[in-house]
N, C-alpha and C positions, 0 to 999 in steps of 0.2 A: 802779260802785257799785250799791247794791240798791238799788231800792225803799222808801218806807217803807211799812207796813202800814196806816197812820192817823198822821195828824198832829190837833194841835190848835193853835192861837195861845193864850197865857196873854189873860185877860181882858183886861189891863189894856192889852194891846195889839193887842186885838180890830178898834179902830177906827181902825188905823196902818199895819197888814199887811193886804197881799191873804193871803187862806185858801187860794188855791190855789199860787202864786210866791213868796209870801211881800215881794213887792214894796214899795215905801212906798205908802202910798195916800195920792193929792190929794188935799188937807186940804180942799179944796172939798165939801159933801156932794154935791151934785150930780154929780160926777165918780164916785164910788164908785156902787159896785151891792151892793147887800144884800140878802141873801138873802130875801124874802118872808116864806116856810113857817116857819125858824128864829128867825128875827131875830136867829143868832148866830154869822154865817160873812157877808164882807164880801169883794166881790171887785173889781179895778183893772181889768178891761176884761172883756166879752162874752167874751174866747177862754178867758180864765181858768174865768169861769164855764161855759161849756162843756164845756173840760177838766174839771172838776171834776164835772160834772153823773151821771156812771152812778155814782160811787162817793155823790156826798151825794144822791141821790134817794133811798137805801134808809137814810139815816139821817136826815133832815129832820126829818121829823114825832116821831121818836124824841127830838133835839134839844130839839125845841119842846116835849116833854113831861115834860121832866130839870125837878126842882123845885131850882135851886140854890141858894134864899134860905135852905135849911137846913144847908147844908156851906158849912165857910169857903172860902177860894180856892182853896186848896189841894187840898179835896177835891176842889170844882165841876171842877176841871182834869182831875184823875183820873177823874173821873164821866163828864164829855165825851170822855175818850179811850175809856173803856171801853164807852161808849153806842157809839160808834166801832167799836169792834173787834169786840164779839159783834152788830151789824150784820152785818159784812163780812163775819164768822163765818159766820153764817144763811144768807147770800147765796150764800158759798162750795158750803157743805153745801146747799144747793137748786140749784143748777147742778149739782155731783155725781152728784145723784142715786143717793148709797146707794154710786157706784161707787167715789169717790175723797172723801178728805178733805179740812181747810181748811188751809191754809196759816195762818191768825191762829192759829189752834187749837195747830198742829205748836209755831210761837216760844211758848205762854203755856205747852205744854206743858216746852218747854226753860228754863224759867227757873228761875233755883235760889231755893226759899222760903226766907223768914227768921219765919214766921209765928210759931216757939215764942221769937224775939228778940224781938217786940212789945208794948210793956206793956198792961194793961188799958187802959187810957185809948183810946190809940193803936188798939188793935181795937172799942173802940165807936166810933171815930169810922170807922174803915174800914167797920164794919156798915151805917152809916148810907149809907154811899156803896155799897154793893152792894144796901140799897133802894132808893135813889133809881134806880139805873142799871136794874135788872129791872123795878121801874114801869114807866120810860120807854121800854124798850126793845120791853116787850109780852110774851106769849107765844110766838111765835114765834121769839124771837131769844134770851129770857132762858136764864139759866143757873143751873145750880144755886146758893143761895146760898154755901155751905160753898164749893164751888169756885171760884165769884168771890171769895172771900174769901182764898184763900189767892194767888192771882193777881194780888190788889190787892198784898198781902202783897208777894209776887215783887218786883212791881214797883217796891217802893217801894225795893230794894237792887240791882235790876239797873238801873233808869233806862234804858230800853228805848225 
């Protein structure tokens, strides 16, 4: 089996699941490790968070800077995934160096849009989640809006 490219935990089970195994986490706080930088990725032992450490070092502070008290859950989720992946994005394309592409890049490219299926409503609320996510993310990592937009789009019919 492949890889995933980025994972999230939904909120509500933030403080249940290891972020990297997905394990249950000892309902003891004590027991748990929580991410410092974020404070929104929670992991069940040292090795986890290790594992996990080259991939969420380059999105931490990005995390930490996603405002989600203005998207419902729903978005917030969406937002985190994609704060997520134009990360890995960036990170790809900077190891490259010019010479090879991103792999996150290749999958958002392959996804089939349903962007002209979405009502008004439903595209102001994706807008608002492709500010919050290029805020957060920085210059560096951001992406075009329109293009994030239509990638939210994707997403919301490919469930990727």
């Amino acid at each position: 089996s492949e890889t995933a490219l980025a994972s999230i935990v939904f909120d509500e089970w933030g403080h249940l699941v290891c972020h990297q195994c997905f394990a249950a986490l000892p309902l003891s706080k004590d027991k748990k490790i929580p991410c410092g930088g974020c404070l929104m990725v929670c992991y069940c032992s040292e090795g986890c968070q290790a594992a996990a450490a080259p991939l969420h070092d380059s999105e931490c502070a990005a995390l930490a800077r996603l405002d989600t008290d203005i998207l419902n859950p729903a978005e917030a989720s969406s937002a985190r995934l994609f704060v997520k992946l134009l990360c890995r994005r960036a990170d790809e394309l900077a190891d490259a160096e010019g010479d090879g592409g991103s792999a996150v890049q290749a999958c958002l490219d392959a996804l089939v849009t349903n962007e002209e299926a979405m009502s008004d409503e439903r595209m102001i609320e994706l807008e608002m989640v492709v500010e919050a996510v290029n805020e957060a993310v920085g210059r560096d990592a951001e992406m075009d809006g329109d293009a994030l937009l239509g990638y939210l789009c994707a997403a919301q019919c490919n469930s990727f």
